[in-house]
FINULUM-504332 format. One record per atom (N, C-alpha, C): x, y, z. Coordinates in steps of 0.001 Angstrom, whole numbers, m for minus. Atoms other than C-alpha are relative to their C-alpha. Layout:
// FINULUM-504332
> X; Y; Z
...
END
This chain:
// FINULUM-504332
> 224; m302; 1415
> 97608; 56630; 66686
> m1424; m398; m365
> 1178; 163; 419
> 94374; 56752; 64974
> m613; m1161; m602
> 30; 1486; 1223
> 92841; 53562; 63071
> m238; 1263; m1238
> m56; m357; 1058
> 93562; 55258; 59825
> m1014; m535; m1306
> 868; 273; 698
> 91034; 52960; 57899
> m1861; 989; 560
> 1050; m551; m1062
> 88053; 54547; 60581
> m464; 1370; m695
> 164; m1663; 414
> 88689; 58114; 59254
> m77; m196; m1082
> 284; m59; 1157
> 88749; 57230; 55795
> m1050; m527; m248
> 1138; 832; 29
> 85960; 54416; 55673
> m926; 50; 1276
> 1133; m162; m1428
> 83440; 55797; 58766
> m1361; m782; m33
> 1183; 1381; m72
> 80954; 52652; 60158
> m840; 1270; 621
> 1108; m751; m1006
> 77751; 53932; 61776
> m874; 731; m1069
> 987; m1436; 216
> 75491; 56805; 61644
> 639; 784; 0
> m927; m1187; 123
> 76533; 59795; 59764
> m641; 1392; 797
> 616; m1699; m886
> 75653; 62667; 62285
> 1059; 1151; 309
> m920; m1566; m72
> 76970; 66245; 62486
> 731; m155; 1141
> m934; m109; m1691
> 78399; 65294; 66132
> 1061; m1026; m673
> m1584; 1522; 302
> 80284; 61677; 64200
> 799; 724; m1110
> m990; m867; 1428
> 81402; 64130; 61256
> 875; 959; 669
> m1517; m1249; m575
> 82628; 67024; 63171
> 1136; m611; 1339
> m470; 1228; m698
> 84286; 63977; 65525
> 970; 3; m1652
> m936; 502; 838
> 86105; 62553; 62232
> 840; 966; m775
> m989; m1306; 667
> 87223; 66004; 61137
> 698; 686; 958
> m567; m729; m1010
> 88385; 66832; 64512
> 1388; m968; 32
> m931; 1035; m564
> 90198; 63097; 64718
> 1110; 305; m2018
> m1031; m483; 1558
> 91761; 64207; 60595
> 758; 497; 407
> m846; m809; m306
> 93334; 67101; 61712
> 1315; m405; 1119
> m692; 605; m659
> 94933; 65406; 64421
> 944; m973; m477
> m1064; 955; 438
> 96610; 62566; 62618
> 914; 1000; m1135
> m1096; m891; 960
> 97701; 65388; 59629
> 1185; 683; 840
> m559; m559; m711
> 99255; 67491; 62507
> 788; m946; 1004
> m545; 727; m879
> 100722; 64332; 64492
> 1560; m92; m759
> m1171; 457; 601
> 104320; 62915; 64066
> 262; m630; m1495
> 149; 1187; 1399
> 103533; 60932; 61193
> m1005; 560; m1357
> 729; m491; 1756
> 101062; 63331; 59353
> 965; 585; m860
> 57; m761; 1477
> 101364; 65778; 56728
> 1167; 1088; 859
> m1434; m651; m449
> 105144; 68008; 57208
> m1049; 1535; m282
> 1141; m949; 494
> 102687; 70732; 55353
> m533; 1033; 1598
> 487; m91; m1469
> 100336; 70833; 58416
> 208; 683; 992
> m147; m74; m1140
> 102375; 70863; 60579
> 968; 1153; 383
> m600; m1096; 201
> 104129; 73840; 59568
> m730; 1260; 432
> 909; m1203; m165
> 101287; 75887; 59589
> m173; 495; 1536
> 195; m483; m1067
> 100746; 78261; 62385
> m1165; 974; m319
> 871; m855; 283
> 97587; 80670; 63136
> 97; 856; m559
> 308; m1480; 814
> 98940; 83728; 61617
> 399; m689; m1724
> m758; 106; 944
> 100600; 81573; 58246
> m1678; m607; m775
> 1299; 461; 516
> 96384; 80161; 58335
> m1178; 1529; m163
> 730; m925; m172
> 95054; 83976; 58193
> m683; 308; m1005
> m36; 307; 1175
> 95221; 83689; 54562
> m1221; m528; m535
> 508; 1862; 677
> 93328; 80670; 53774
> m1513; 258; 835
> 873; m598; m289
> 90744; 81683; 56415
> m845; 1364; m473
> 618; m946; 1117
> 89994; 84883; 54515
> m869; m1189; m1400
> 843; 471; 1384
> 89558; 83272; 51135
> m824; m1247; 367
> 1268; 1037; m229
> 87307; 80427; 52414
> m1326; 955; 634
> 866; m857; m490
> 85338; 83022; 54090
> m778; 755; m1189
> 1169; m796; 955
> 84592; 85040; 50663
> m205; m1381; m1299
> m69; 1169; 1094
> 84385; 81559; 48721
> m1031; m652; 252
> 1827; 482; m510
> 81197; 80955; 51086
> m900; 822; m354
> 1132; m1033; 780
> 79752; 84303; 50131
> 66; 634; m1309
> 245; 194; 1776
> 80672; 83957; 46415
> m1124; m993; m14
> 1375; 1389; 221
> 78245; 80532; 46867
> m1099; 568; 159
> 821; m718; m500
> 76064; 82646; 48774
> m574; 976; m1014
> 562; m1018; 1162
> 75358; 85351; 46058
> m154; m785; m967
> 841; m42; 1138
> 75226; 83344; 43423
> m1335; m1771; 263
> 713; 519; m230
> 72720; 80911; 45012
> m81; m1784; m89
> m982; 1349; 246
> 75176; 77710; 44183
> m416; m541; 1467
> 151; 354; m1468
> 73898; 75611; 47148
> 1059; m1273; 16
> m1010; 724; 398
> 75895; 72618; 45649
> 1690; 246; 439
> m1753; m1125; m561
> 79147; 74976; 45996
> m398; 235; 1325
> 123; m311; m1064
> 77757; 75868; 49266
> 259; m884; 960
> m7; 1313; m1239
> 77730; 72582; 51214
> 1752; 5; 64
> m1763; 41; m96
> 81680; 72318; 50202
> 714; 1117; 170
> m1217; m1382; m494
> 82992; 75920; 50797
> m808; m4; 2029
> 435; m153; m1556
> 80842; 75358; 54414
> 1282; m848; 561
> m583; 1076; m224
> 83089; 72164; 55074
> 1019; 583; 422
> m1449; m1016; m920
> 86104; 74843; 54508
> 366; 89; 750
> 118; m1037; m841
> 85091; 77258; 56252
> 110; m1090; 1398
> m388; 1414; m1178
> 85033; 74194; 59154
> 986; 20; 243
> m1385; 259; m36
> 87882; 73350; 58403
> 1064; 849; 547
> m990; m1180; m879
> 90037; 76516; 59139
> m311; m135; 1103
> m142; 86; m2256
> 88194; 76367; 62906
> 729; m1230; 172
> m870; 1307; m608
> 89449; 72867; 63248
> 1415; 184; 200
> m1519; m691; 153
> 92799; 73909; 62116
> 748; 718; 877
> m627; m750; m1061
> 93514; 76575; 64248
> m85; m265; 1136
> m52; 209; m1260
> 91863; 75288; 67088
> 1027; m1166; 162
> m1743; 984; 240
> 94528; 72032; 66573
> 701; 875; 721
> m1378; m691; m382
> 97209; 74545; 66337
> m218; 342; 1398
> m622; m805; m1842
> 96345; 76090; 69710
> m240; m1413; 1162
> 26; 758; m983
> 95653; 73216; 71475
> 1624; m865; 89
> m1426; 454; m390
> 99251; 71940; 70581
> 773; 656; 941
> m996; m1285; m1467
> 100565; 74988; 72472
> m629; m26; 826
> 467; 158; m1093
> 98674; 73960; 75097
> m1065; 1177; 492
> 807; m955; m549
> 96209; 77063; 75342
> m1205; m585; m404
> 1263; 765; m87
> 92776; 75522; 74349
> m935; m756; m1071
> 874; 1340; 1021
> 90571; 72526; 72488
> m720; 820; m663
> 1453; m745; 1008
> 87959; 73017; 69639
> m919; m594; 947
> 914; 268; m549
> 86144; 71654; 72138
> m790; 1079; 716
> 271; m593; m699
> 86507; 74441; 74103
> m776; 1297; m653
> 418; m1466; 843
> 85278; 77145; 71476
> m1517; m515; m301
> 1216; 1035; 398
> 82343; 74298; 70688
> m704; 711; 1372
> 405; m137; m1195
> 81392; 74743; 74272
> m567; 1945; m97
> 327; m1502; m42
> 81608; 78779; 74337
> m995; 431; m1059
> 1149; m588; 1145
> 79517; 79490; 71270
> m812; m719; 886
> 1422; 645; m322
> 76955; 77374; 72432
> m429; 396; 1373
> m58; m992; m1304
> 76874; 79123; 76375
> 77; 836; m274
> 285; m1292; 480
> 76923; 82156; 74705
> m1389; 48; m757
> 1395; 21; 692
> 73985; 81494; 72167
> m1209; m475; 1224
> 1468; 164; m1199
> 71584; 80106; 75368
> 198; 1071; 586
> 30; m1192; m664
> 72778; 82971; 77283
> m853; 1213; m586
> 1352; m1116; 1137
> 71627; 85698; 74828
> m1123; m350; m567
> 1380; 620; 522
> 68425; 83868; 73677
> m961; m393; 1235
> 1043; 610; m871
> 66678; 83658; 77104
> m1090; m71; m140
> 1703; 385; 150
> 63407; 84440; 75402
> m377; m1119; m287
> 578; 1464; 536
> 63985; 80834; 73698
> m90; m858; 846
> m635; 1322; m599
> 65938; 79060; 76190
> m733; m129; 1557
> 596; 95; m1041
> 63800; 80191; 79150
> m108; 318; 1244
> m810; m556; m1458
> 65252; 82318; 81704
> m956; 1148; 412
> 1665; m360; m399
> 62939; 83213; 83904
> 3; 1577; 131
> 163; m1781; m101
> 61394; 87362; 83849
> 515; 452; m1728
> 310; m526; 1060
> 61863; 87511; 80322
> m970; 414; m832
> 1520; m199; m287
> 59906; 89107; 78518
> m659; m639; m1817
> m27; 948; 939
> 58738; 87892; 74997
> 713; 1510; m760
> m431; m246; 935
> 60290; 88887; 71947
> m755; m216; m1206
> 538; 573; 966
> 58191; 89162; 68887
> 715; 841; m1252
> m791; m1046; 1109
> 60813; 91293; 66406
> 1095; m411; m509
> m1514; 146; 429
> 63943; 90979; 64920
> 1471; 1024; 976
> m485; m1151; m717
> 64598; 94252; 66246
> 447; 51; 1277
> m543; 665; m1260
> 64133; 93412; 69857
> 984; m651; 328
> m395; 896; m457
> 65851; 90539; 69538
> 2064; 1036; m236
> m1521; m582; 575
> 69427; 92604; 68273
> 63; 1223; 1371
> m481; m973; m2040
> 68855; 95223; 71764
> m223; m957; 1014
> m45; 1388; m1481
> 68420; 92253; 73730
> 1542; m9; 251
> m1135; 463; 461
> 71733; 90887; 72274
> 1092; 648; 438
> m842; m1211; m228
> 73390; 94213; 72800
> 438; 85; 1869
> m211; m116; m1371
> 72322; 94547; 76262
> 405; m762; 1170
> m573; 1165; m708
> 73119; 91503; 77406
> 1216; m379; 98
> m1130; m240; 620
> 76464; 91855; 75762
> 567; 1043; 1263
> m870; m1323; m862
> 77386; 94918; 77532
> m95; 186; 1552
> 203; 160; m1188
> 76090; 93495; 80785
> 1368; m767; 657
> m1545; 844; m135
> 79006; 90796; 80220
> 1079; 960; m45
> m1074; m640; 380
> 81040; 93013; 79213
> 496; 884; 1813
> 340; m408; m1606
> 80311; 95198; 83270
> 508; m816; 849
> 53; 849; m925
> 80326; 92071; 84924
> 1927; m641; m87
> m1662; 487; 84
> 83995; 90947; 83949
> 769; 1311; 37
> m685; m1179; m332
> 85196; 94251; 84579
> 416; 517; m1360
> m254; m487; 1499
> 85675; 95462; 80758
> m606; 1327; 126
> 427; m788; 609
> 85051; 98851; 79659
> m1033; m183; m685
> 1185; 381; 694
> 81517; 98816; 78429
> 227; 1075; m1332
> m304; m588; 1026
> 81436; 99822; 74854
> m1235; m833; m1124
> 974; 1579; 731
> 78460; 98340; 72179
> 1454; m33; m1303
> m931; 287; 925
> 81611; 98908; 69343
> 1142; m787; 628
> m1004; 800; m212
> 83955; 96651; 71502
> m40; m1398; m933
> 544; 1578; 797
> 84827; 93522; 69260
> m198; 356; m1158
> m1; 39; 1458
> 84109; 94925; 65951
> 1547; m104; m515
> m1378; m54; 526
> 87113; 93797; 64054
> 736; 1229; m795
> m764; m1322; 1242
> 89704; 96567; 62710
> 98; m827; m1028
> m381; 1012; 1334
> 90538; 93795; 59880
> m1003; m312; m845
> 1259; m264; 270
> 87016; 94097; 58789
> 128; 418; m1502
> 154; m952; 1480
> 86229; 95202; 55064
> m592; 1300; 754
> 397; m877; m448
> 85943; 98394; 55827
> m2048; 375; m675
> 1424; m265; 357
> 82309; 98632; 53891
> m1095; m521; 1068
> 718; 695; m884
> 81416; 95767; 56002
> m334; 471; 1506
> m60; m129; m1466
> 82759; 97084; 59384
> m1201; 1442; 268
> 770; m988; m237
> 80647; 100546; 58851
> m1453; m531; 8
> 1637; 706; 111
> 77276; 98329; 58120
> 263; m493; 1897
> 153; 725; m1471
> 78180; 96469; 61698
> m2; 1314; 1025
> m267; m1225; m1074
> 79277; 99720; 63501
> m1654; 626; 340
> 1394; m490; 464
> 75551; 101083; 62177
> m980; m877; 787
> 905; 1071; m528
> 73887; 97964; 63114
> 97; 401; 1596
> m74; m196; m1438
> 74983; 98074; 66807
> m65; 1513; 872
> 151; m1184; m913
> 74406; 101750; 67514
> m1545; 139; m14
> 1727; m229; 332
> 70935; 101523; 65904
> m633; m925; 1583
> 583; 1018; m905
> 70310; 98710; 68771
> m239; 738; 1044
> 293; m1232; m1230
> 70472; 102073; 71058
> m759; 973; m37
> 923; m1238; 758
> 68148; 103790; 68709
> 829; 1133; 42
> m884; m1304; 564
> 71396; 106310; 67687
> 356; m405; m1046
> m201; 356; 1205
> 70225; 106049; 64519
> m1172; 1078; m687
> 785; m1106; 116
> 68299; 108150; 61551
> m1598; m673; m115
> 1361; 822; m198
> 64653; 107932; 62045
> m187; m967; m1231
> 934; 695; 1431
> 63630; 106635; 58283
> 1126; 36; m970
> m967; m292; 1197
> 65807; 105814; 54992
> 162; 1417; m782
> 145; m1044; 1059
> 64667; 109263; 53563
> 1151; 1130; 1091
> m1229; m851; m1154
> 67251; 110924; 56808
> 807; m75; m542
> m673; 161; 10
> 69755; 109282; 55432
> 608; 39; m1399
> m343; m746; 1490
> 69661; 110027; 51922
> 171; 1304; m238
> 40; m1179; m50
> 69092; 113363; 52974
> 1728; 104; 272
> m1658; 215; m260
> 72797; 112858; 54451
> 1030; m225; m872
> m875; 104; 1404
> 74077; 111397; 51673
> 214; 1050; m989
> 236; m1320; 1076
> 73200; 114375; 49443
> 444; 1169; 354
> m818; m1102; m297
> 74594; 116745; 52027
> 1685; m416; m40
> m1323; 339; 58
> 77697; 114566; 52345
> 1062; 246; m1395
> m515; 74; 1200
> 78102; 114546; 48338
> 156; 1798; m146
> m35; m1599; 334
> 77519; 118521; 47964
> 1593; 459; 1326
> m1536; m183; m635
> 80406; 118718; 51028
> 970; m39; m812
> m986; 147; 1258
> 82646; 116486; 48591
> m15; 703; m872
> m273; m881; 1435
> 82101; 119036; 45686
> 385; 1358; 539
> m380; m1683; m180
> 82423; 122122; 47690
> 1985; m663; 777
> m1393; 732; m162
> 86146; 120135; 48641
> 623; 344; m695
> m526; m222; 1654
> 87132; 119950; 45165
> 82; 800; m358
> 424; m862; 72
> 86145; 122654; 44303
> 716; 1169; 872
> m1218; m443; m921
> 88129; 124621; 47136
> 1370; m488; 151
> m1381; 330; m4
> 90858; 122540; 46497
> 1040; m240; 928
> m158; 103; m1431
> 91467; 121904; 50090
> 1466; m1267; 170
> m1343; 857; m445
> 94048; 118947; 49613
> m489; m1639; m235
> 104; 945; 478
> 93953; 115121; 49188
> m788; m654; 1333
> 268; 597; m1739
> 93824; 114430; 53413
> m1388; 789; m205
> 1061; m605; m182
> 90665; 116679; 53118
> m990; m543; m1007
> 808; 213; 723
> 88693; 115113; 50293
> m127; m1558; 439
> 135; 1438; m50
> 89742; 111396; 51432
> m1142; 145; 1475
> 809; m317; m1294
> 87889; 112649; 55192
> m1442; 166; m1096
> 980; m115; 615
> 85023; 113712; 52849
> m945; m1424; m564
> 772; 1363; 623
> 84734; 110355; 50741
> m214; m1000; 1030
> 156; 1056; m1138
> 84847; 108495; 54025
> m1259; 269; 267
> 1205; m598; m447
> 81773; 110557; 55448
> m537; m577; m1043
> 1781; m241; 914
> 79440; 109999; 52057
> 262; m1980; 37
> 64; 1239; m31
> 80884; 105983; 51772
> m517; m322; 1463
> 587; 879; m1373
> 79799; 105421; 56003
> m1517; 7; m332
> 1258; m230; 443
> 76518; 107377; 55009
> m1031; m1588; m898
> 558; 956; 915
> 75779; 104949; 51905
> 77; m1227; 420
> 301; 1135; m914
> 76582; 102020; 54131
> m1008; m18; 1121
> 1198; 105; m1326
> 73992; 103041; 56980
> m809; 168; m966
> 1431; 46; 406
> 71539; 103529; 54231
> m451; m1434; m820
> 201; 1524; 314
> 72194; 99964; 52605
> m1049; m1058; 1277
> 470; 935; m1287
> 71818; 98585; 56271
> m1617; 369; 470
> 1134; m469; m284
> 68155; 100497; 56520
> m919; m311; m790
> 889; 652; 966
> 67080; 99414; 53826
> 203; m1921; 250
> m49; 1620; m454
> 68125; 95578; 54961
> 815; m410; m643
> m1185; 852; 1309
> 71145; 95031; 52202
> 1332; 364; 412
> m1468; 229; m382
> 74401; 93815; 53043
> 1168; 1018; m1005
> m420; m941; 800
> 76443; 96618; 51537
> 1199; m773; m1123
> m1322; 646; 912
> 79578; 93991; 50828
> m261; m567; m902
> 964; 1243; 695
> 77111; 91622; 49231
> 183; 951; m1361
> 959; m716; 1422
> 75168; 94381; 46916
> 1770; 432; m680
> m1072; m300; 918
> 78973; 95849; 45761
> 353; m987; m537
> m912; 1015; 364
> 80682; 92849; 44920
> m1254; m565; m1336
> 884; 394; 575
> 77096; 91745; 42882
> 101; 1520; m1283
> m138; m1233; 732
> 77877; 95683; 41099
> 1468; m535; m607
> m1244; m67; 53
> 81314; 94783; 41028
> 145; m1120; m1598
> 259; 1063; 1113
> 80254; 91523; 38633
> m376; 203; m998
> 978; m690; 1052
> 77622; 93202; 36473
> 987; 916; m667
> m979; m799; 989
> 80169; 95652; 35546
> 1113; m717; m596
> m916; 860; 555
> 83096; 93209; 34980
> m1236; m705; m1322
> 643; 618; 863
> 80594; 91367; 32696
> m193; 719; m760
> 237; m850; 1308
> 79157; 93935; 30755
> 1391; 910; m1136
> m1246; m1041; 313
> 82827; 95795; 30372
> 928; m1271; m1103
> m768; 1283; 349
> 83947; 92074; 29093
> m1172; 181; m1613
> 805; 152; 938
> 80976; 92237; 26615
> 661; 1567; m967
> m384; m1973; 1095
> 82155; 96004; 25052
> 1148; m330; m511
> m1295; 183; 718
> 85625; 94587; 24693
> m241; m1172; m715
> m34; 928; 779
> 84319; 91481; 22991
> m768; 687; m1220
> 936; m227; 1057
> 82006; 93415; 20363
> 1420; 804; m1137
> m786; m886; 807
> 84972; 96089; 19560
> 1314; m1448; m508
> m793; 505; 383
> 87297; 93184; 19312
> m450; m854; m1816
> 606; 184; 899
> 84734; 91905; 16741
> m216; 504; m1109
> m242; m852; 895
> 84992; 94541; 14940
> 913; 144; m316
> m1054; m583; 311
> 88143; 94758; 14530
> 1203; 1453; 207
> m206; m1583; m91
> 88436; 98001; 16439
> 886; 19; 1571
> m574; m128; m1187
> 90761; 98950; 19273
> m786; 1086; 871
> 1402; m654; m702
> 88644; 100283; 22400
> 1132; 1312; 522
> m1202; m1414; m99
> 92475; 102758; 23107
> m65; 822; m1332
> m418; m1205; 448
> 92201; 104452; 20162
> m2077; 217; m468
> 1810; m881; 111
> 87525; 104934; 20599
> 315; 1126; 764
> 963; m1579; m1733
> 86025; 108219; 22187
> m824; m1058; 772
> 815; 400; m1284
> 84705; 108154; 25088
> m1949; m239; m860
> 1511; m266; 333
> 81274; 108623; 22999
> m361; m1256; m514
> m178; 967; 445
> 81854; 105522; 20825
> m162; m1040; 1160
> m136; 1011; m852
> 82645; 103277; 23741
> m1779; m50; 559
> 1622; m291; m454
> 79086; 104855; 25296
> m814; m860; m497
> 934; 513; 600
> 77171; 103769; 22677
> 31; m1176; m531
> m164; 2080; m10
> 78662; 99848; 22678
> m597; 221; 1739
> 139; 718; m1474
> 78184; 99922; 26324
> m1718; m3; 365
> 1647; m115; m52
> 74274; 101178; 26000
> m155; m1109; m770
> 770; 938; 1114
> 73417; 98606; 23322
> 599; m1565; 1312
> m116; 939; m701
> 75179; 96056; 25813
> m585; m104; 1200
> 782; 634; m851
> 73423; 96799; 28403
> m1700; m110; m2
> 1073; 406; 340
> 70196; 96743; 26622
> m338; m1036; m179
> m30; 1656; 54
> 70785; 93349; 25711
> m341; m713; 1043
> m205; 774; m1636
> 71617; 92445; 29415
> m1399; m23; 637
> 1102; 52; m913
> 68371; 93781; 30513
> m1578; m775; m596
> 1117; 454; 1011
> 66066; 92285; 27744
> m834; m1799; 889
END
């Protein structure tokens, strides 16, 4: 059993190796005979949950530049690896040690321009450095007998906005990509005139949802060309409109006016004056 005062009151030097040590030796006493019933209930798929929302609770901190909030949704986000790795090491398949270990033999591996492996060649790009990554990837991938693929590994469970920015990212690393942002707007604009000649033909629901897929992958490879996280910039759209839509129903409520029985024209011209305000 643990000294239980140790983990609560930690002597020494606080270093990222004695912290992620006292959060490795936590989890262990919560999950032992004597911790937390909670805990010890939990299994990886009942923590799939909880791993999500700590995941967008780091890139809520993240957008709105909360670094304060940031240090403690990181801790989380910790936390779930500890967690699960626990859980699997009870079933006997493998330590957080062992995942500690693999990231870090994976990151020297793919970084030989840093780490020093000899016949490399330099790297002075970003760019480079992401077909390095790739190719080195898909060398592993050869060498263990896998189907080489650069889309192996992208998660299906993915936001789908997100997974089309990554899909984009890793084909571009093969240069099967459009030369310049102005390609891909060009795309977009044929993709949107598709969607209207859809509609418009009246083709069916399965035929217009194939359509909106095509112009939403489009508008995600042109986020990613331009350098903006597509999930990021929506969810930052997603706010601005909740806010301003919160401001139209607070003015009409002010008035005394119900926004179900405005025109559409009425509502317009609260929502312009609100967002004149916004931008002042």
């Amino acid at each position: 059993m643990h000294d239980d005062e140790a983990l609560i009151h930690p002597r020494g030097e606080c270093t990222a190796g004695s912290e992620f040590q006292r959060l490795v030796d936590i989890m262990q006493r919560l999950r032992g005979p004597h911790g937390c019933p909670w805990d010890r209930e939990q299994s990886i798929h009942s923590l799939r949950g909880f791993v999500l929302e700590e995941t967008y609770e780091v890139l809520d901190a993240i957008d709105r530049d909360d670094h304060e909030a940031l240090r403690g949704e990181i801790g989380d986000l910790l936390f779930e690896g500890v967690f699960l790795a626990r859980i699997e090491e009870n079933e006997g398949r493998f330590a957080v040690s062992d995942s500690l270990r693999a990231i870090s033999e994976k990151l020297i591996r793919r970084h030989p321009h840093v780490f020093g492996r000899a016949g490399t060649g330099t790297i002075d790009s970003a760019g480079k450095v992401v077909e390095q990554w790739e190719e080195i990837k898909a060398g592993e991938q050869q060498a263990a007998g896998e189907k080489r693929s650069l889309l192996k590994g992208v998660p299906r469970s993915m936001p789908s906005l997100l997974r089309a920015h990554e899909i984009g990212t890793r084909v571009a690393a093969v240069r099967f990509d459009w030369p310049t942002s102005g390609d891909v707007i060009d795309k977009i604009e044929e993709e949107v005139a598709e969607l209207r000649e859809t509609l418009e033909a009246a083709e069916g629901h399965a035929r217009l949802e194939e359509e909106m897929g095509d112009l939403l992958f489009a508008i995600a490879n042109l986020a990613r060309k331009l350098g903006i996280e597509p999930e990021s910039a929506l969810r930052k759209a997603n706010e601005k409109f909740s806010a301003r839509f919160e401001a139209v129903e607070k003015e009409f409520e002010a008035q005394g006016r119900s926004m179900k029985e405005a025109t559409l024209a009425q509502m317009e011209e609260v929502w312009q004056r609100v967002k004149s305000n916004a931008e002042r």
